[in-house]
C-alpha positions as CSV (number, residue, x, y, z in Angstrom):
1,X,0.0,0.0,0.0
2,X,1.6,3.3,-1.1
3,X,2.3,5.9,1.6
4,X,0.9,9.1,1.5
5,X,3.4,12.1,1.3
6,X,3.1,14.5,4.0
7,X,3.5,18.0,3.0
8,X,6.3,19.8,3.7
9,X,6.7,22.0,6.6
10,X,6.6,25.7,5.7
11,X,8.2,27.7,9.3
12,X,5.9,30.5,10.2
13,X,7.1,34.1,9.5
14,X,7.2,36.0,12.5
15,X,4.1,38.9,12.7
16,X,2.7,41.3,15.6
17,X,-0.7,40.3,16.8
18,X,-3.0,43.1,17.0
19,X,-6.0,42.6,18.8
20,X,-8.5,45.3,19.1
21,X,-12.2,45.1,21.0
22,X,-14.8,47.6,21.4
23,X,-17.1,47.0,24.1
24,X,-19.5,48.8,26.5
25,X,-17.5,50.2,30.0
26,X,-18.5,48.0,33.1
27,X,-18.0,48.5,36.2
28,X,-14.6,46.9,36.3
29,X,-13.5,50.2,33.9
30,X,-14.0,52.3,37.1
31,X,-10.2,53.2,37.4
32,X,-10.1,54.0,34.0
33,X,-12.8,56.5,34.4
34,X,-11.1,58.1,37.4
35,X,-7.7,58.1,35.4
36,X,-8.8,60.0,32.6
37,X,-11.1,62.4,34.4
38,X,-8.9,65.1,33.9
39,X,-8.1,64.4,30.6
40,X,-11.5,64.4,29.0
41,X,-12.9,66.6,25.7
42,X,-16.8,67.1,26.8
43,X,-18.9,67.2,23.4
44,X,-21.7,68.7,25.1
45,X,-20.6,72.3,26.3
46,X,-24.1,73.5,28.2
47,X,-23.8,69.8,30.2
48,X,-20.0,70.5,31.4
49,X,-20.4,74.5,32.4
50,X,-23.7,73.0,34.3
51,X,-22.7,69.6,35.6
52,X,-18.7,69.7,35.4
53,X,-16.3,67.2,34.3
54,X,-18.4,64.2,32.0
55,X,-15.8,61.8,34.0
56,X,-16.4,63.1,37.2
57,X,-18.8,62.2,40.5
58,X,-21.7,64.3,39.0
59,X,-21.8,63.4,35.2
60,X,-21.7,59.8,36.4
61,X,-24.9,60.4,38.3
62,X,-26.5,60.9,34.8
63,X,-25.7,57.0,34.5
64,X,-28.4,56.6,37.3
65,X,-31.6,59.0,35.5
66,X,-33.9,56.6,34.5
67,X,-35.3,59.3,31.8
68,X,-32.2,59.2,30.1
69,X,-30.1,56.8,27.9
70,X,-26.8,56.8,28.7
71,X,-24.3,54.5,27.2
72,X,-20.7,54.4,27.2
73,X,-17.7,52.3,25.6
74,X,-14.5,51.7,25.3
75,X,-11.9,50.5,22.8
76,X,-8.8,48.6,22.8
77,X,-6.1,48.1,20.5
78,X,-2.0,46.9,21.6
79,X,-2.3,47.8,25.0
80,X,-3.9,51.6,24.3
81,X,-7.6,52.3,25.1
82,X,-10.2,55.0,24.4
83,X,-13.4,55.6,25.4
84,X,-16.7,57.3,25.2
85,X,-19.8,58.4,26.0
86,X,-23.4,59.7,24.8
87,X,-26.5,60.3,26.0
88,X,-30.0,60.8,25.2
89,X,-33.2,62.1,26.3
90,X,-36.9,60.2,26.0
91,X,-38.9,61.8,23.3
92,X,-36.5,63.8,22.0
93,X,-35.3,63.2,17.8
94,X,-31.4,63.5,18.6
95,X,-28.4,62.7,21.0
96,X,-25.3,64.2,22.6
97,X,-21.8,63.1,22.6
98,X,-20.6,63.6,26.0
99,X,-17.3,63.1,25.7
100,X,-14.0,61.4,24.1
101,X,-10.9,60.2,26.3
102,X,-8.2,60.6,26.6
103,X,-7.2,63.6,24.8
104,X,-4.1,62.7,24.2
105,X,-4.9,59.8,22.5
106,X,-7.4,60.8,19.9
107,X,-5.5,59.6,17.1
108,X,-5.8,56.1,18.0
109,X,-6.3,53.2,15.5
110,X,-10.4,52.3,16.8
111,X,-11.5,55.9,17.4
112,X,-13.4,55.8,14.3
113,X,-14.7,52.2,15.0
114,X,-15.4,53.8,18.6
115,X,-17.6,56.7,17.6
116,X,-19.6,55.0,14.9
117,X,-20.3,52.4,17.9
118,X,-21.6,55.4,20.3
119,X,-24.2,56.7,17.3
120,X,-25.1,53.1,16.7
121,X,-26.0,52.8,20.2
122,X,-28.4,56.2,20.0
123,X,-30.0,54.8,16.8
124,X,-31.2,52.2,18.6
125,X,-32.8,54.8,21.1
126,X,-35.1,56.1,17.9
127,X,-32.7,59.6,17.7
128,X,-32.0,60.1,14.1
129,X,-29.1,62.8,14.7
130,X,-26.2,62.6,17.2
131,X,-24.7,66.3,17.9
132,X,-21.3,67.3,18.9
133,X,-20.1,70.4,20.2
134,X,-16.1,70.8,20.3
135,X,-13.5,74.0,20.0
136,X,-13.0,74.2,16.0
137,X,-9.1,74.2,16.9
138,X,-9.6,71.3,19.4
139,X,-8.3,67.5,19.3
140,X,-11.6,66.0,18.2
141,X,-12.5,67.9,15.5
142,X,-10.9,65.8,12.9
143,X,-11.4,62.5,14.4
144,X,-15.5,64.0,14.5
145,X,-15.2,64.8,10.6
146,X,-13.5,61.7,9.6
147,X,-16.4,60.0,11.4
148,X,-18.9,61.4,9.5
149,X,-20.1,64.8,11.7
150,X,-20.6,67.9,9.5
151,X,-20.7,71.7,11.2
152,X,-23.8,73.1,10.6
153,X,-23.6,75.9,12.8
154,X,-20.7,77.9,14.9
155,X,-21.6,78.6,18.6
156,X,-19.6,80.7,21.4
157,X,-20.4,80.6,25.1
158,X,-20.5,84.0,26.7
159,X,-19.9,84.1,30.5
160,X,-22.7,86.7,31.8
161,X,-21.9,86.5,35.6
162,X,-20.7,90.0,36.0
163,X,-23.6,91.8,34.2
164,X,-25.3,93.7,36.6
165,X,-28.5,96.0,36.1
166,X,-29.0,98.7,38.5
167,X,-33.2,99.0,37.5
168,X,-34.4,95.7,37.9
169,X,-37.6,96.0,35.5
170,X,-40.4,93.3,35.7
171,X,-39.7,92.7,31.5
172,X,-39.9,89.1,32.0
173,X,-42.1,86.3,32.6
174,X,-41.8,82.9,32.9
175,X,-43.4,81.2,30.0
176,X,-46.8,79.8,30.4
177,X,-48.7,77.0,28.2
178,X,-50.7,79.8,26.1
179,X,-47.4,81.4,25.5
180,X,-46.0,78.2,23.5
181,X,-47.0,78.9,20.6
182,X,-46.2,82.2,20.2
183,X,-42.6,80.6,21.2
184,X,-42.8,78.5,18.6
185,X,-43.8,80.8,16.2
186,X,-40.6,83.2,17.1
187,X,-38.0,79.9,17.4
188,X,-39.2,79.3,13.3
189,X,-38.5,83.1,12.2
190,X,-35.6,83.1,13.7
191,X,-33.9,79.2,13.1
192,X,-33.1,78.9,9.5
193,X,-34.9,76.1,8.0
194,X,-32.4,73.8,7.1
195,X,-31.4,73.4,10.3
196,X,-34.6,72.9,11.9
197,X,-34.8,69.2,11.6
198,X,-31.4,69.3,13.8
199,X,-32.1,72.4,16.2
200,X,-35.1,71.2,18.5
201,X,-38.2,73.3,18.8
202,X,-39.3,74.5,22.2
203,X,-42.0,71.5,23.1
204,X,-42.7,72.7,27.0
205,X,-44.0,76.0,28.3
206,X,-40.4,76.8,30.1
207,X,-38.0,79.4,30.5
208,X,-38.5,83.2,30.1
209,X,-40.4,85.3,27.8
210,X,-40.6,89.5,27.3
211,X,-43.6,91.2,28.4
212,X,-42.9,93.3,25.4
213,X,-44.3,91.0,23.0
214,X,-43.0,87.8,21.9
215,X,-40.0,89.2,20.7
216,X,-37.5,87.5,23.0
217,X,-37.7,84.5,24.4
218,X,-35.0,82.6,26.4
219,X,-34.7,79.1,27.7
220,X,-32.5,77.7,30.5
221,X,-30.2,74.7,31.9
222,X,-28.6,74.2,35.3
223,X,-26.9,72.3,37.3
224,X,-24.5,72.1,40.3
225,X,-22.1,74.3,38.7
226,X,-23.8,76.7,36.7
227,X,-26.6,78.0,34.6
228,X,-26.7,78.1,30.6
229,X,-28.7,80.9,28.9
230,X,-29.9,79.7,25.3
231,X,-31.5,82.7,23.8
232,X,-34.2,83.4,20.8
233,X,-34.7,87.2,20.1
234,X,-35.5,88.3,17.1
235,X,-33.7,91.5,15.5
236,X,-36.8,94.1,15.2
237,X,-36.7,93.5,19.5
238,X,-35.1,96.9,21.0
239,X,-33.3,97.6,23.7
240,X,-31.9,93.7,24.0
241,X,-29.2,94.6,26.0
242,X,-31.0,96.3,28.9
243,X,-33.6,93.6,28.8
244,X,-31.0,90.6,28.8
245,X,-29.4,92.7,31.9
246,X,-32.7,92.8,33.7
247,X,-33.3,89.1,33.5
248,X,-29.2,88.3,34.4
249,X,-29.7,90.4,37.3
250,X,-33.2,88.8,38.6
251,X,-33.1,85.0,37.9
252,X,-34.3,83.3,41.4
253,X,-32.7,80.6,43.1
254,X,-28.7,81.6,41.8
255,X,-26.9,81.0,44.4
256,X,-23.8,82.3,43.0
257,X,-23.5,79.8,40.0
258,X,-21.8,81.4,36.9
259,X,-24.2,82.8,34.2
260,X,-23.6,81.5,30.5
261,X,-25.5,82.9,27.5
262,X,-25.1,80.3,24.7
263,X,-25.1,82.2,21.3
264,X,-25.5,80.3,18.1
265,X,-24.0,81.9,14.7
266,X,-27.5,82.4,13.0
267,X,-27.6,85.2,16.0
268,X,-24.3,86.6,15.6
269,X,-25.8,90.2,16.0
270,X,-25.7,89.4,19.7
271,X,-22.6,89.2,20.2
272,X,-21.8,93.2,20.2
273,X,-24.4,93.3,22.3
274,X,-23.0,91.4,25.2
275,X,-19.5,93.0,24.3
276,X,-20.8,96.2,25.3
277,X,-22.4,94.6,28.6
278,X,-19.2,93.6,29.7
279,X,-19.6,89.8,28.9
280,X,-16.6,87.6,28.1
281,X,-16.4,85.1,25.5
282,X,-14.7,82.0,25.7
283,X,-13.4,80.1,21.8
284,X,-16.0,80.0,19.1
285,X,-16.9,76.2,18.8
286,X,-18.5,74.2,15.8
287,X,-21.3,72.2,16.3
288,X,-21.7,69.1,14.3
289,X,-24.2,66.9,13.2
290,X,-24.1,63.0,12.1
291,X,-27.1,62.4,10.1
292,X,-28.3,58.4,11.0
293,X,-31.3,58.3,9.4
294,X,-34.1,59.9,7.3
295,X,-37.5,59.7,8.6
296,X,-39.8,58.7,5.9
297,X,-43.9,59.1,6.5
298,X,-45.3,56.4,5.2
299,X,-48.4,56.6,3.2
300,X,-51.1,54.4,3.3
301,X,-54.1,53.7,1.1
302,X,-57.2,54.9,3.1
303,X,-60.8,53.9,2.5
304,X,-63.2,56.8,1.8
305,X,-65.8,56.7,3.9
306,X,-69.7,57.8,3.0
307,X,-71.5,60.2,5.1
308,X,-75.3,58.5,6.1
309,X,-78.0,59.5,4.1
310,X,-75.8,60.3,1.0
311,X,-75.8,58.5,-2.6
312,X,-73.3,58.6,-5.0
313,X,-74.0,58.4,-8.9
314,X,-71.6,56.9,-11.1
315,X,-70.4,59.3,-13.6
316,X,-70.8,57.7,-17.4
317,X,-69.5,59.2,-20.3
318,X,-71.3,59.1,-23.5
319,X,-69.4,59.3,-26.9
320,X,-70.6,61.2,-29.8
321,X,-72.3,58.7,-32.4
Protein backbone atom coordinates (compact mmCIF):
# COMPACT_ATOMS: atom_id res chain seq x y z
CA UNK A 1 0.00 0.00 0.00
CA UNK A 2 1.57 3.28 -1.08
CA UNK A 3 2.30 5.87 1.62
CA UNK A 4 0.90 9.05 1.52
CA UNK A 5 3.40 12.12 1.35
CA UNK A 6 3.05 14.46 3.98
CA UNK A 7 3.54 17.95 3.02
CA UNK A 8 6.33 19.81 3.73
CA UNK A 9 6.68 21.97 6.60
CA UNK A 10 6.57 25.72 5.75
CA UNK A 11 8.20 27.69 9.28
CA UNK A 12 5.89 30.45 10.17
CA UNK A 13 7.07 34.06 9.51
CA UNK A 14 7.23 36.00 12.55
CA UNK A 15 4.14 38.89 12.70
CA UNK A 16 2.69 41.29 15.56
CA UNK A 17 -0.75 40.33 16.76
CA UNK A 18 -3.05 43.09 17.03
CA UNK A 19 -6.02 42.59 18.85
CA UNK A 20 -8.54 45.27 19.06
CA UNK A 21 -12.22 45.14 21.05
CA UNK A 22 -14.75 47.58 21.36
CA UNK A 23 -17.06 47.04 24.10
CA UNK A 24 -19.47 48.76 26.46
CA UNK A 25 -17.55 50.19 29.98
CA UNK A 26 -18.45 48.01 33.07
CA UNK A 27 -18.00 48.55 36.23
CA UNK A 28 -14.56 46.92 36.30
CA UNK A 29 -13.55 50.24 33.95
CA UNK A 30 -14.03 52.34 37.11
CA UNK A 31 -10.18 53.18 37.38
CA UNK A 32 -10.13 53.99 34.05
CA UNK A 33 -12.76 56.51 34.43
CA UNK A 34 -11.06 58.08 37.40
CA UNK A 35 -7.67 58.09 35.41
CA UNK A 36 -8.82 59.97 32.61
CA UNK A 37 -11.13 62.38 34.39
CA UNK A 38 -8.95 65.07 33.88
CA UNK A 39 -8.14 64.35 30.57
CA UNK A 40 -11.51 64.40 29.01
CA UNK A 41 -12.89 66.61 25.66
CA UNK A 42 -16.84 67.13 26.76
CA UNK A 43 -18.93 67.25 23.44
CA UNK A 44 -21.75 68.68 25.07
CA UNK A 45 -20.60 72.33 26.25
CA UNK A 46 -24.10 73.51 28.16
CA UNK A 47 -23.80 69.77 30.16
CA UNK A 48 -20.04 70.48 31.43
CA UNK A 49 -20.43 74.50 32.43
CA UNK A 50 -23.70 72.99 34.33
CA UNK A 51 -22.66 69.56 35.63
CA UNK A 52 -18.68 69.66 35.41
CA UNK A 53 -16.35 67.19 34.34
CA UNK A 54 -18.36 64.19 32.01
CA UNK A 55 -15.81 61.79 33.98
CA UNK A 56 -16.41 63.06 37.24
CA UNK A 57 -18.83 62.25 40.46
CA UNK A 58 -21.71 64.28 39.03
CA UNK A 59 -21.76 63.35 35.18
CA UNK A 60 -21.73 59.81 36.42
CA UNK A 61 -24.85 60.35 38.27
CA UNK A 62 -26.48 60.88 34.75
CA UNK A 63 -25.67 56.95 34.53
CA UNK A 64 -28.41 56.63 37.26
CA UNK A 65 -31.62 58.99 35.48
CA UNK A 66 -33.94 56.60 34.47
CA UNK A 67 -35.35 59.30 31.77
CA UNK A 68 -32.24 59.18 30.11
CA UNK A 69 -30.08 56.79 27.90
CA UNK A 70 -26.76 56.80 28.75
CA UNK A 71 -24.31 54.49 27.20
CA UNK A 72 -20.66 54.43 27.15
CA UNK A 73 -17.70 52.27 25.56
CA UNK A 74 -14.54 51.71 25.27
CA UNK A 75 -11.86 50.52 22.80
CA UNK A 76 -8.80 48.60 22.84
CA UNK A 77 -6.06 48.05 20.48
CA UNK A 78 -2.00 46.88 21.56
CA UNK A 79 -2.26 47.75 25.02
CA UNK A 80 -3.86 51.57 24.26
CA UNK A 81 -7.58 52.33 25.07
CA UNK A 82 -10.20 55.05 24.36
CA UNK A 83 -13.44 55.56 25.35
CA UNK A 84 -16.65 57.25 25.17
CA UNK A 85 -19.77 58.44 26.05
CA UNK A 86 -23.36 59.67 24.78
CA UNK A 87 -26.47 60.33 25.99
CA UNK A 88 -30.02 60.78 25.24
CA UNK A 89 -33.24 62.13 26.32
CA UNK A 90 -36.89 60.19 25.96
CA UNK A 91 -38.86 61.85 23.26
CA UNK A 92 -36.55 63.78 21.98
CA UNK A 93 -35.30 63.16 17.78
CA UNK A 94 -31.40 63.54 18.55
CA UNK A 95 -28.40 62.72 21.02
CA UNK A 96 -25.28 64.18 22.56
CA UNK A 97 -21.82 63.09 22.61
CA UNK A 98 -20.64 63.57 25.97
CA UNK A 99 -17.34 63.08 25.72
CA UNK A 100 -14.05 61.38 24.12
CA UNK A 101 -10.95 60.25 26.31
CA UNK A 102 -8.25 60.59 26.60
CA UNK A 103 -7.22 63.60 24.76
CA UNK A 104 -4.09 62.70 24.21
CA UNK A 105 -4.93 59.79 22.49
CA UNK A 106 -7.40 60.76 19.90
CA UNK A 107 -5.47 59.60 17.07
CA UNK A 108 -5.81 56.05 17.99
CA UNK A 109 -6.26 53.19 15.49
CA UNK A 110 -10.43 52.32 16.79
CA UNK A 111 -11.46 55.91 17.38
CA UNK A 112 -13.42 55.75 14.25
CA UNK A 113 -14.70 52.17 15.00
CA UNK A 114 -15.41 53.81 18.60
CA UNK A 115 -17.64 56.70 17.58
CA UNK A 116 -19.58 55.01 14.89
CA UNK A 117 -20.30 52.40 17.87
CA UNK A 118 -21.57 55.38 20.29
CA UNK A 119 -24.17 56.72 17.30
CA UNK A 120 -25.12 53.14 16.67
CA UNK A 121 -25.97 52.85 20.16
CA UNK A 122 -28.42 56.19 20.04
CA UNK A 123 -30.00 54.81 16.80
CA UNK A 124 -31.20 52.22 18.63
CA UNK A 125 -32.79 54.82 21.08
CA UNK A 126 -35.05 56.13 17.87
CA UNK A 127 -32.71 59.57 17.70
CA UNK A 128 -31.97 60.14 14.07
CA UNK A 129 -29.11 62.76 14.74
CA UNK A 130 -26.18 62.65 17.18
CA UNK A 131 -24.69 66.31 17.93
CA UNK A 132 -21.27 67.35 18.92
CA UNK A 133 -20.09 70.40 20.19
CA UNK A 134 -16.13 70.77 20.30
CA UNK A 135 -13.53 74.00 20.00
CA UNK A 136 -12.98 74.17 16.05
CA UNK A 137 -9.14 74.15 16.88
CA UNK A 138 -9.58 71.26 19.41
CA UNK A 139 -8.35 67.46 19.33
CA UNK A 140 -11.64 66.04 18.18
CA UNK A 141 -12.47 67.85 15.46
CA UNK A 142 -10.86 65.80 12.93
CA UNK A 143 -11.42 62.50 14.36
CA UNK A 144 -15.46 63.95 14.53
CA UNK A 145 -15.24 64.79 10.60
CA UNK A 146 -13.55 61.66 9.60
CA UNK A 147 -16.36 60.02 11.39
CA UNK A 148 -18.92 61.41 9.48
CA UNK A 149 -20.09 64.82 11.68
CA UNK A 150 -20.61 67.90 9.48
CA UNK A 151 -20.66 71.74 11.22
CA UNK A 152 -23.81 73.07 10.60
CA UNK A 153 -23.61 75.91 12.77
CA UNK A 154 -20.69 77.91 14.92
CA UNK A 155 -21.60 78.57 18.63
CA UNK A 156 -19.62 80.74 21.41
CA UNK A 157 -20.45 80.58 25.14
CA UNK A 158 -20.50 84.01 26.70
CA UNK A 159 -19.86 84.07 30.46
CA UNK A 160 -22.67 86.67 31.84
CA UNK A 161 -21.95 86.55 35.57
CA UNK A 162 -20.71 89.99 35.96
CA UNK A 163 -23.64 91.79 34.22
CA UNK A 164 -25.34 93.73 36.65
CA UNK A 165 -28.52 96.00 36.11
CA UNK A 166 -29.03 98.73 38.48
CA UNK A 167 -33.22 98.99 37.53
CA UNK A 168 -34.35 95.65 37.90
CA UNK A 169 -37.60 96.04 35.49
CA UNK A 170 -40.40 93.25 35.68
CA UNK A 171 -39.66 92.66 31.49
CA UNK A 172 -39.90 89.05 31.98
CA UNK A 173 -42.09 86.27 32.56
CA UNK A 174 -41.82 82.93 32.86
CA UNK A 175 -43.38 81.16 30.05
CA UNK A 176 -46.75 79.75 30.40
CA UNK A 177 -48.72 77.04 28.25
CA UNK A 178 -50.70 79.81 26.08
CA UNK A 179 -47.37 81.35 25.48
CA UNK A 180 -45.99 78.25 23.49
CA UNK A 181 -47.03 78.86 20.61
CA UNK A 182 -46.18 82.24 20.25
CA UNK A 183 -42.60 80.64 21.17
CA UNK A 184 -42.80 78.53 18.60
CA UNK A 185 -43.81 80.84 16.16
CA UNK A 186 -40.56 83.16 17.07
CA UNK A 187 -37.95 79.95 17.37
CA UNK A 188 -39.25 79.31 13.28
CA UNK A 189 -38.51 83.14 12.20
CA UNK A 190 -35.60 83.08 13.75
CA UNK A 191 -33.94 79.23 13.14
CA UNK A 192 -33.14 78.91 9.50
CA UNK A 193 -34.87 76.13 7.99
CA UNK A 194 -32.40 73.77 7.10
CA UNK A 195 -31.45 73.42 10.30
CA UNK A 196 -34.60 72.93 11.93
CA UNK A 197 -34.81 69.21 11.60
CA UNK A 198 -31.42 69.29 13.79
CA UNK A 199 -32.07 72.37 16.24
CA UNK A 200 -35.10 71.23 18.52
CA UNK A 201 -38.18 73.28 18.80
CA UNK A 202 -39.26 74.54 22.16
CA UNK A 203 -41.99 71.49 23.10
CA UNK A 204 -42.69 72.73 26.96
CA UNK A 205 -44.02 75.99 28.35
CA UNK A 206 -40.37 76.78 30.12
CA UNK A 207 -38.01 79.38 30.48
CA UNK A 208 -38.47 83.24 30.14
CA UNK A 209 -40.38 85.32 27.81
CA UNK A 210 -40.64 89.51 27.30
CA UNK A 211 -43.57 91.21 28.45
CA UNK A 212 -42.94 93.31 25.36
CA UNK A 213 -44.26 90.97 22.96
CA UNK A 214 -43.02 87.82 21.89
CA UNK A 215 -39.99 89.19 20.70
CA UNK A 216 -37.48 87.49 22.95
CA UNK A 217 -37.70 84.47 24.41
CA UNK A 218 -35.04 82.59 26.41
CA UNK A 219 -34.66 79.11 27.70
CA UNK A 220 -32.49 77.73 30.53
CA UNK A 221 -30.24 74.70 31.92
CA UNK A 222 -28.58 74.17 35.31
CA UNK A 223 -26.95 72.31 37.26
CA UNK A 224 -24.47 72.11 40.32
CA UNK A 225 -22.14 74.33 38.73
CA UNK A 226 -23.80 76.75 36.71
CA UNK A 227 -26.59 78.00 34.56
CA UNK A 228 -26.67 78.07 30.63
CA UNK A 229 -28.71 80.90 28.94
CA UNK A 230 -29.93 79.75 25.27
CA UNK A 231 -31.52 82.66 23.81
CA UNK A 232 -34.16 83.42 20.82
CA UNK A 233 -34.66 87.20 20.08
CA UNK A 234 -35.54 88.33 17.10
CA UNK A 235 -33.74 91.53 15.46
CA UNK A 236 -36.84 94.06 15.24
CA UNK A 237 -36.74 93.52 19.53
CA UNK A 238 -35.13 96.93 20.95
CA UNK A 239 -33.33 97.62 23.70
CA UNK A 240 -31.93 93.66 23.97
CA UNK A 241 -29.23 94.65 25.99
CA UNK A 242 -31.04 96.29 28.89
CA UNK A 243 -33.56 93.56 28.75
CA UNK A 244 -31.00 90.60 28.84
CA UNK A 245 -29.39 92.66 31.94
CA UNK A 246 -32.75 92.84 33.65
CA UNK A 247 -33.33 89.05 33.45
CA UNK A 248 -29.17 88.28 34.36
CA UNK A 249 -29.75 90.39 37.32
CA UNK A 250 -33.21 88.82 38.64
CA UNK A 251 -33.08 84.97 37.86
CA UNK A 252 -34.30 83.28 41.44
CA UNK A 253 -32.67 80.61 43.10
CA UNK A 254 -28.73 81.55 41.80
CA UNK A 255 -26.87 81.02 44.42
CA UNK A 256 -23.79 82.27 43.04
CA UNK A 257 -23.49 79.80 39.95
CA UNK A 258 -21.76 81.44 36.91
CA UNK A 259 -24.15 82.76 34.15
CA UNK A 260 -23.56 81.53 30.53
CA UNK A 261 -25.46 82.95 27.48
CA UNK A 262 -25.13 80.30 24.67
CA UNK A 263 -25.15 82.16 21.31
CA UNK A 264 -25.50 80.28 18.14
CA UNK A 265 -24.02 81.91 14.73
CA UNK A 266 -27.50 82.37 13.01
CA UNK A 267 -27.61 85.16 16.00
CA UNK A 268 -24.31 86.63 15.58
CA UNK A 269 -25.76 90.17 16.00
CA UNK A 270 -25.71 89.41 19.75
CA UNK A 271 -22.58 89.17 20.22
CA UNK A 272 -21.83 93.23 20.23
CA UNK A 273 -24.41 93.28 22.25
CA UNK A 274 -22.97 91.36 25.17
CA UNK A 275 -19.54 92.99 24.31
CA UNK A 276 -20.82 96.22 25.26
CA UNK A 277 -22.39 94.55 28.60
CA UNK A 278 -19.16 93.58 29.67
CA UNK A 279 -19.56 89.79 28.95
CA UNK A 280 -16.64 87.55 28.13
CA UNK A 281 -16.37 85.14 25.46
CA UNK A 282 -14.72 82.01 25.68
CA UNK A 283 -13.35 80.11 21.82
CA UNK A 284 -15.99 80.01 19.07
CA UNK A 285 -16.86 76.23 18.76
CA UNK A 286 -18.49 74.16 15.83
CA UNK A 287 -21.34 72.24 16.31
CA UNK A 288 -21.72 69.12 14.32
CA UNK A 289 -24.22 66.86 13.16
CA UNK A 290 -24.12 62.99 12.09
CA UNK A 291 -27.12 62.43 10.14
CA UNK A 292 -28.29 58.41 10.98
CA UNK A 293 -31.25 58.34 9.41
CA UNK A 294 -34.13 59.94 7.30
CA UNK A 295 -37.49 59.71 8.64
CA UNK A 296 -39.79 58.66 5.95
CA UNK A 297 -43.94 59.07 6.47
CA UNK A 298 -45.30 56.38 5.22
CA UNK A 299 -48.35 56.62 3.19
CA UNK A 300 -51.07 54.37 3.35
CA UNK A 301 -54.10 53.65 1.14
CA UNK A 302 -57.16 54.85 3.06
CA UNK A 303 -60.82 53.92 2.47
CA UNK A 304 -63.18 56.84 1.79
CA UNK A 305 -65.84 56.67 3.93
CA UNK A 306 -69.74 57.79 2.99
CA UNK A 307 -71.54 60.18 5.12
CA UNK A 308 -75.34 58.49 6.06
CA UNK A 309 -78.04 59.53 4.14
CA UNK A 310 -75.78 60.26 1.02
CA UNK A 311 -75.84 58.47 -2.60
CA UNK A 312 -73.30 58.57 -4.99
CA UNK A 313 -74.04 58.41 -8.87
CA UNK A 314 -71.61 56.90 -11.11
CA UNK A 315 -70.40 59.25 -13.56
CA UNK A 316 -70.78 57.74 -17.39
CA UNK A 317 -69.48 59.20 -20.26
CA UNK A 318 -71.25 59.13 -23.50
CA UNK A 319 -69.43 59.32 -26.86
CA UNK A 320 -70.64 61.16 -29.84
CA UNK A 321 -72.28 58.66 -32.36
Amino acid sequence: MPCRERPPLIPATPHIAIIMSIRPLDLLDLPALYHHRSDAVGLDTARTLTRGNPLGAVGLLAYMNPARHVYAAIASADGTSVLGGIIHTRGETFAKLLYLAPSSNLEHPEILDLIESLSAEAGTWGAFHVLAEVDETGEAFIPLRKAGFSVYAWQRMWDVSGIIEAEKRPDWTRVRSAHLPAVQSLYYQIVPPLLQPVEPIPKNAIGWMCNEEVKCYVNMTHGVYGIVLFPLIHPEATEVGAKLAALISCLPDRRNRPIYLCVRSYQAWLEPVLEDLGARAAARQAVMVKHLTRLVKDEHAVRATQPAGVSVQPSRLEGKK
